[in-house]
C-alpha positions in Angstrom: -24.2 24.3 -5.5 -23.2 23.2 -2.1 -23.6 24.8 1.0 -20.2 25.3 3.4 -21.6 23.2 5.7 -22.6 20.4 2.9 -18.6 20.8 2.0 -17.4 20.7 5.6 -19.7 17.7 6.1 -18.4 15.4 3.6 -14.8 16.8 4.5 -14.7 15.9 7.8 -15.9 11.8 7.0 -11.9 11.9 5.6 -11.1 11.3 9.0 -12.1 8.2 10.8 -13.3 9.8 14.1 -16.1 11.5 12.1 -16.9 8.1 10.2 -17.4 6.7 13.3 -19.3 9.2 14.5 -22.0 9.6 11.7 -21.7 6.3 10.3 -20.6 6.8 6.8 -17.9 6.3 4.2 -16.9 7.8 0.9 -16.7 5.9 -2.3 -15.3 7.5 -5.8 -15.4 6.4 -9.4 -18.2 5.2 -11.6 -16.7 1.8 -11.8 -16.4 1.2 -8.3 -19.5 2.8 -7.4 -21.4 0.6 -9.4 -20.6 -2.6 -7.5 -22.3 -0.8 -4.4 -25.6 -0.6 -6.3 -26.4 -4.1 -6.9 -25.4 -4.7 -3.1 -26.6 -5.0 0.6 -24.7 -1.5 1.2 -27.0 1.5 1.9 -26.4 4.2 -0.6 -27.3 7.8 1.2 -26.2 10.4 -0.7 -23.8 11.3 -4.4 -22.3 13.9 -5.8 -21.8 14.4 -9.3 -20.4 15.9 -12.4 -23.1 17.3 -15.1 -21.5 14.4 -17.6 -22.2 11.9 -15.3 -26.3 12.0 -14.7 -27.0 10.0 -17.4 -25.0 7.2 -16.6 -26.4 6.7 -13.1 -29.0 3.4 -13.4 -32.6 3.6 -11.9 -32.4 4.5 -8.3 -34.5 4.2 -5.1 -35.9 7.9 -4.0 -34.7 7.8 -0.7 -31.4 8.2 -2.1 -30.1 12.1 -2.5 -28.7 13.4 -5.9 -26.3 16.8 -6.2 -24.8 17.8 -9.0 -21.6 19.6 -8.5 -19.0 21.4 -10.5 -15.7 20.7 -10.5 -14.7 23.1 -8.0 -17.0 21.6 -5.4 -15.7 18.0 -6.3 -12.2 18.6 -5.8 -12.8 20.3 -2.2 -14.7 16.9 -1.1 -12.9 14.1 -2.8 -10.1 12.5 -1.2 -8.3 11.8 -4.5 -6.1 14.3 -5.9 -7.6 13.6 -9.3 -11.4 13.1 -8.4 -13.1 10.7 -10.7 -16.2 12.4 -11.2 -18.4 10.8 -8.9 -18.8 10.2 -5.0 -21.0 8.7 -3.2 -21.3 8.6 0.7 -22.2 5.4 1.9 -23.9 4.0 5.3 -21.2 1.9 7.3 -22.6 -1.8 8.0 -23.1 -3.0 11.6 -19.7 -5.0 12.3 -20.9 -8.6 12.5 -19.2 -11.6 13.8 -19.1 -14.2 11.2 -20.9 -17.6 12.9 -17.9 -20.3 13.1 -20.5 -22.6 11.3 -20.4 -20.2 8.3 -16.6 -20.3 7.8 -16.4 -24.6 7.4 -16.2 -26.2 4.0 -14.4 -23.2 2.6 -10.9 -20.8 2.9 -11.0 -17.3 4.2 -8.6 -14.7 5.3 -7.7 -13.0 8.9 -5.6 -10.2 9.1 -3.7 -9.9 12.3 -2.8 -6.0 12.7 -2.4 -5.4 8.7 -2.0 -1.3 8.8 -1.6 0.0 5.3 -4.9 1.2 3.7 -3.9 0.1 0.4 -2.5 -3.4 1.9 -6.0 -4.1 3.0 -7.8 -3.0 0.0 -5.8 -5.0 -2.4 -6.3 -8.2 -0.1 -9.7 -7.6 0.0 -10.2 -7.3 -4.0 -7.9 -10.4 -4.2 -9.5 -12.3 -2.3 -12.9 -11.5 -4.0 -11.0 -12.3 -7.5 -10.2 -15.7 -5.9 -13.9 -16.7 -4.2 -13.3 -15.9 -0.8 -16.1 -14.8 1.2 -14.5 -13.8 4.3 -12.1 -11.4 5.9 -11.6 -11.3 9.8 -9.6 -8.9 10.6 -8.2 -8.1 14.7 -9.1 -5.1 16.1 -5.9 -3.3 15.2 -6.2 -4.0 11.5 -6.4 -0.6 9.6 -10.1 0.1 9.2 -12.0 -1.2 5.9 -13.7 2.3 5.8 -10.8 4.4 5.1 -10.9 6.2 2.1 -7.7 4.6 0.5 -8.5 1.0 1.3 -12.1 1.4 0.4 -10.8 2.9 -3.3 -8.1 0.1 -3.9 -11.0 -2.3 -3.1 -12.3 -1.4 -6.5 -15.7 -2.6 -5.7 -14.9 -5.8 -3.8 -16.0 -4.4 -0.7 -19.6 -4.8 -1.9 -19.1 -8.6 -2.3 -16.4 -9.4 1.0 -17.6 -9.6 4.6 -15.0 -7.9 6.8 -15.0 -8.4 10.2 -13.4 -7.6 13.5 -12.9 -9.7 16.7 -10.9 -10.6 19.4 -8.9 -13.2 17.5 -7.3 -14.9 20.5 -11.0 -15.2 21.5 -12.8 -16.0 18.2 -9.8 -18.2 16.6 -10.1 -20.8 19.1 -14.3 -21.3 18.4 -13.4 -22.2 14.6 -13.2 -25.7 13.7 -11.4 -25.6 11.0 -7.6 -25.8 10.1 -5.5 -22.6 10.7 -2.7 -21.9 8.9 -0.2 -18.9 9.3 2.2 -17.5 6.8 5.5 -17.4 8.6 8.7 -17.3 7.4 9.8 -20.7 9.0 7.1 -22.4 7.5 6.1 -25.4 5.0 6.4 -24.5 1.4 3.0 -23.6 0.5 3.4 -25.8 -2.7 3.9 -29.0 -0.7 0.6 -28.2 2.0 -2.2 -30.8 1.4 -5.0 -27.8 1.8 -7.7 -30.2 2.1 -11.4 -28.5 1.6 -11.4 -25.2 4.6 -9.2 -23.4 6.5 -8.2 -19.7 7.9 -5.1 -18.1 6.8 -3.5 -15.6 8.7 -1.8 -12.7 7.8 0.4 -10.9 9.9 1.6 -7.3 10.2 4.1 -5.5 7.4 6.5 -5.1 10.1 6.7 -7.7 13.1 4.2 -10.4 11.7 1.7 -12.7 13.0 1.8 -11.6 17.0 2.5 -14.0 19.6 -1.0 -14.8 21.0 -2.0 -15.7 17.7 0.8 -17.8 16.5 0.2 -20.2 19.3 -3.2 -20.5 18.4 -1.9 -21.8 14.2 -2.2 -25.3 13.1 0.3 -25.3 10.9 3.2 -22.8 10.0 3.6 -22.1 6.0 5.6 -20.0 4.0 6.0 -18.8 0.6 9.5 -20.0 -0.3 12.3 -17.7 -1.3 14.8 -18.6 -4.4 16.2 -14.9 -4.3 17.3 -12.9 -1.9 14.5 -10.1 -0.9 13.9 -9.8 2.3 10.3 -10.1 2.5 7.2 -9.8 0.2 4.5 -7.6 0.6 1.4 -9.0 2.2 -0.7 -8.2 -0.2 1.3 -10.0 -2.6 1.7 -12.8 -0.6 -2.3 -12.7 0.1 -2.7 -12.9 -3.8 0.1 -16.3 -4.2 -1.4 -17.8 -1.1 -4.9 -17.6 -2.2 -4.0 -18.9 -5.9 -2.3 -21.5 -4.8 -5.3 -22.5 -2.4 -7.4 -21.8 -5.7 -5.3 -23.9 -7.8 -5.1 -27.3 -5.5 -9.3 -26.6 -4.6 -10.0 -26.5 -8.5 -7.3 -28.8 -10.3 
C-alpha cells in the first residue's frame, strides 16, 4: 500500500514546477513503457497492478517495484482510465545537439509548438520516419508533460529533444533550413537534396519573426480545398513523408 506522502509525491510531478524541481516524469502503459527499458532513460521507480508483475522483463535492482491496487493507481495516474502501469522516470540533462551531428540528415525544430499532444505526435512521427532530432525553442511546450510524453507512445526513448536559443543556435548549422509557411514552394516541387532543418511554427501565429529571417527557403503544403490551416502535427507527418519519399525513391 502507499503511504500519503508516496501518493502526494507522485501527484505533485503532474505539474511541471515539481518536475523540474525533482527531476522526474511519469510514463503509463505497458506498451509505452517498454520502449523506456531498452533505452538510455533512467528508470527510478513503478507502480503496478497485481496482473501486471509477470509481464515486467529482468530488471536492474536499483530500480523500485510497488504494487498497487486500483484505488491507489487512479489517485496517481494522470489518465482518466489508468493503464495499469506507471513508471516515474529520471528527466535527461537538456543537451545541445553539436551542429556537426545534424549534417547529412533531416530533423525537426519546433518554434513555440504549445499543445502537449501536438508535440507528442510530432515526436512519434518523426521517429516512424527516421529522424533523430527535435530542437525545439525555449517556448515550445515541454517534452516531459504528461500528455506529450503519453502520445509519444514510446518514441521519446528513441528522439533527442532539445531546447536552444534558436536565433542563436539556427545560424551555427550548416545545413539548409527550410520553413513551412503558407506563402511557400509546394513541398512536392522542393529538390530536398541529402540534410536540412525544418521548422515548425506555432498553432496560432506561426514561425516568429526572428526565425523566419533566419530560413533558407519558404515551403508550403499546398491547399486544393478550402480549410484554413492544417494542424502541425499533421503537417509534420506530410512534410517528413514527403522528405522520406524523395531520400528513399
Amino acid at each position: 500500500m502507499l503511504s500519503k506522502s508516496q501518493i502526494g509525491f507522485i501527484k505533485s510531478l503532474h505539474q511541471k514546477k515539481y518536475r523540474k524541481e525533482n527531476g522526474l516524469f511519469i510514463v503509463e502503459g505497458m506498451k509505452t513503457l517498454m520502449e523506456f527499458f531498452s533505452s538510455k532513460y533512467q528508470i527510478q521507480s513503478i507502480y503496478y497492478l497485481p496482473q501486471y508483475q509477470s509481464l515486467l522483463p529482468k530488471l536492474p535492482s536499483n530500480i523500485k517495484l510497488f504494487e498497487v491496487n486500483n484505488a491507489e493507481l487512479e489517485k496517481i495516474s494522470t489518465l482518466q482510465a489508468p493503464q495499469g502501469i506507471l513508471a516515474l522516470i529520471a528527466i535527461p540533462a537538456n543537451e545541445e545537439v553539436d551542429p556537426e551531428n545534424l549534417k547529412h540528415s533531416f530533423s525537426l525544430v519546433l518554434d513555440g509548438v504549445q499543445d502537449p499532444g501536438n508535440m507528442g505526435t510530432i515526436i512519434r512521427t518523426a521517429d516512424w520516419f527516421g529522424f533523430k532530432h527535435i530542437i525545439c525553442s525555449a517556448n515550445t511546450v515541454e517534452v516531459f508533460n504528461p500528455k506529450t510524453a503519453q502520445a509519444t507512445m514510446g518514441s521519446l526513448a528513441r528522439v533527442q529533444v532539445s531546447y536552444v536559443n534558436l536565433t542563436e543556435y539556427l545560424p551555427r548549422v550548416n545545413v539548409p533550413l527550410y520553413a513551412a509557411m503558407l506563402d511557400g514552394e509546394s513541398i512536392f516541387k522542393v529538390n530536398w537534396q541529402q540534410e536540412g532543418l525544418i521548422v515548425l511554427g506555432n498553432e496560432g501565429k506561426g514561425i516568429s519573426d526572428e526565425v523566419a529571417e533566419l530560413v533558407t527557403r519558404r515551403i508550403t503544403i499546398p491547399r486544393v480545398g478550402a480549410a484554413e490551416s492544417l494542424n502541425v502535427s499533421i503537417s509534420a507527418a506530410i512534410i517528413c513523408a514527403e522528405v522520406s519519399r524523395n531520400l528513399y525513391k
